[in-house]
N, C-alpha and C positions, 0 to 999 in steps of 0.2 A: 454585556448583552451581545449575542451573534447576529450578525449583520443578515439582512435579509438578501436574496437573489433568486433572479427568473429559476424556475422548475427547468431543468435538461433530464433528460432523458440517457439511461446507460449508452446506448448506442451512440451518442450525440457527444459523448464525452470521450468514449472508448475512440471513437472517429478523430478528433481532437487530437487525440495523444498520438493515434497512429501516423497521423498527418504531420506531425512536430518530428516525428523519429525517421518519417520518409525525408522531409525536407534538410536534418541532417545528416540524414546517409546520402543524398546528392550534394550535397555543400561539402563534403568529406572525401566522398569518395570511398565506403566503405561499406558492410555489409553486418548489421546487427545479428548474432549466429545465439548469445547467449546473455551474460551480464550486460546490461545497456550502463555506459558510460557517461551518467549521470553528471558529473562533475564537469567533464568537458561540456553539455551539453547547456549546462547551467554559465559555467566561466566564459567559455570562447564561441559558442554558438548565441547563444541569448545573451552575453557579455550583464552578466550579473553578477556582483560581487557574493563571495560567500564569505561569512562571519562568525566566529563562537565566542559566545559572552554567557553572562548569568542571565536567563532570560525571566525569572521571578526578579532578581532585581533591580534590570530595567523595568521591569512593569510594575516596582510596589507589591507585589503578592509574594506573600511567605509560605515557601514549601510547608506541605501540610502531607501527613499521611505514610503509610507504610515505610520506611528505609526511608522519609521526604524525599521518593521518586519528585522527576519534574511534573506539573502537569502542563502548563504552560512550554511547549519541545520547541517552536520558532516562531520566528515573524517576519513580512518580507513588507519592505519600505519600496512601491511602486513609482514614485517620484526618483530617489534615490538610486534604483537600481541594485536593491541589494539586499540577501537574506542574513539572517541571524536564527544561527542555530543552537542551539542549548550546550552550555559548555559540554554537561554530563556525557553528550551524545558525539564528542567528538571522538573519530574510528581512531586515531593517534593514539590519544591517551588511553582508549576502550576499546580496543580491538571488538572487544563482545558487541560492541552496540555497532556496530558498523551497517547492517542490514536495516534497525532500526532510523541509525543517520540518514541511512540513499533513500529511506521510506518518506523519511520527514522532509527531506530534500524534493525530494519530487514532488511531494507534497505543496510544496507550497510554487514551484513552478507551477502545478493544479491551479491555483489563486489569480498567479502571472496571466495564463493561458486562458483560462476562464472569467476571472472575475474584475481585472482592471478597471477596463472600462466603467464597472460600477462604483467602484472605492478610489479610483487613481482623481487625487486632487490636481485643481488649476495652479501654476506656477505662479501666475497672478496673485493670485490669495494667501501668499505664503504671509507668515505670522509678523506684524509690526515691531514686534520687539526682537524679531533672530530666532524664537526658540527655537531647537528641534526638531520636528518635523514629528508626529507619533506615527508607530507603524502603522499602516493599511489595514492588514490584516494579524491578527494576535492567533496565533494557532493554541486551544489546549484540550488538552485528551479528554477530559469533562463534557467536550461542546464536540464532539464525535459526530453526534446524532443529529445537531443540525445541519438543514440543507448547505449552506456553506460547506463545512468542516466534511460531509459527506461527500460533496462533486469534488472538492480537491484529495480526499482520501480514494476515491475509485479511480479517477484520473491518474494518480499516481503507481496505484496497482497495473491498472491498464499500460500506462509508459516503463514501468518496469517489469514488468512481464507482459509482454505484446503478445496476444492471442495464438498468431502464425506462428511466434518461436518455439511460445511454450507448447506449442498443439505438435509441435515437430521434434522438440524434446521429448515428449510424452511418448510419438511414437517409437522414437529409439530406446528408448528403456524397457517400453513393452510391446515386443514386436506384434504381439497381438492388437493392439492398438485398443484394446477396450476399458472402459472405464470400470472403474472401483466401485466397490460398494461394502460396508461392512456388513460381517455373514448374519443373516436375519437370524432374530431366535425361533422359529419359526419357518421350516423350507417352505419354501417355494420357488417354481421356474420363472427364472429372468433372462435377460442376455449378459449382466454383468458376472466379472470375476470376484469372488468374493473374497477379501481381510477379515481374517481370525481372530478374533479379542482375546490377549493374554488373560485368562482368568488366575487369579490368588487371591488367597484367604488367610490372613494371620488370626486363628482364634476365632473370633465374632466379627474382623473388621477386614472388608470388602475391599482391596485394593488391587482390583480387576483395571486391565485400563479403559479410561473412559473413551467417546468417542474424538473427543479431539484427538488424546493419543495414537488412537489406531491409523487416525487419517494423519497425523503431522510423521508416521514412520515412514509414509510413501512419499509425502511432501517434501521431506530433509534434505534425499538426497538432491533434486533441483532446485531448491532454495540455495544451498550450495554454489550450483553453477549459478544462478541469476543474481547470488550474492543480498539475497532478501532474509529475513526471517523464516521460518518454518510455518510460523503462523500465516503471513503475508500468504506465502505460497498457497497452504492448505487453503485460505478463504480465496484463494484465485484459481485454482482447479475446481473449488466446487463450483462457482461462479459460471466454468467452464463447461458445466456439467461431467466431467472427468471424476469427478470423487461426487459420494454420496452416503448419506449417513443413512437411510433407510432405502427400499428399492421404490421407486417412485410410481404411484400406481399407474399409471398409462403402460408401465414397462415391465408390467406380470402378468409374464406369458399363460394365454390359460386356452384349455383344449380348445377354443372355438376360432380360436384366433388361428 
């Protein structure tokens, strides 16, 4: 069962993260321009151990489901001082998952940052017989949706793509600086530039691309530099309001206006 915690508010979390990435670029001496240095800021700034194990079995749960992806990705032991991350997702052995690792990594500093205070146990109380200690917080893709799993997935985005960078990326790429929009079926006058949907047809079957496609083509290439996922990216431009699947009605231009 996901643990309960106080309601925060985007702004409140985004503020958070920005405040964590100021206070290590004065403790550093440095200037966050692109990929935020996660690992460092995890190791030697917050002095938290990072860890890769089976995280189904430490926790007794048996992979279930497509290819038994993980769903259970980490845990972070707040007494302890130290995360554990899913072996699967280690960027060593998986190059490919790397984006997904610094996602789930930040992630759970999200927990650190956020949520301690409510899950961090008394040293006192520690277990009469020695056991173990169980993690604080059990992270897994299932439990997305709750308020938990939610503040520490947007904090994470938010610290890995910091608003100011990504909003300064965006304007070098398109000196126009305007935001996206996929092209309506339907014209109408907006202020956005509008993304063409590849359409194709084999025969009877529709494999036009959809609208994630269209928005993860603009996404990739900054995922890239921020070293995130594609997906990560695209749900953090829109977030931005920089990307946009429909034109949003307040922003159709119409004679009177």
């Amino acid at each position: 069962m996901a643990k309960r915690v106080p309601y925060l508010h985007e702004e409140q979390i985004e503020r958070d993260a920005a405040a964590l990435l100021a206070d290590y670029e004065r403790a550093r001496g440095v200037t966050i321009l692109r990929a935020v240095p996660i690992e460092d800021i995890v190791e030697k700034y917050l002095k938290i151990g990072i860890e890769f194990d089976d995280m189904h079995r430490l926790s007794g749960v048996p992979r279930s489901g497509l290819g038994f992806e993980p769903d259970i990705l980490g845990a972070i032991y707040f007494n302890e001082r130290r995360i554990v991350i899913d072996e699967s997702l280690d960027p060593v052995e998986n190059p490919n998952k790397e984006g997904r690792y610094r996602f789930t990594l930040a992630h759970e500093v999200g927990h650190w940052w956020l949520h301690r205070p409510f899950f961090a146990k008394d040293p006192a109380q520690a277990s009469f017989f020695n056991e173990p200690a169980p993690a604080s917080v059990v992270c897994r893709s299932s439990q997305a949706k709750e308020p938990v799993e939610w503040q520490a997935d947007f904090y994470a985005s938010s610290l890995l793509m910091p608003r100011k960078v990504v909003m300064a990326s965006w304007d070098e790429m398109f000196p126009d600086r305007r935001p996206r929009v996929i092209a309506p079926a339907v014209p109408v006058d907006h202020p956005f530039v509008e993304l063409p949907r590849i359409e194709c047809r084999i025969g009877n079957f529709d494999c036009s691309e959809t609208d994630d496609n269209v928005l993860d083509r603009v996404a990739r290439p900054l995922a890239e530099q921020f070293l995130v996922s594609p997906i990560a990216m695209r749900i953090r431009l829109e977030k931005l309001g920089l990307l946009h699947r429909t034109v949003p009605h307040q922003r159709i231009i119409t004679g009177g206006a």
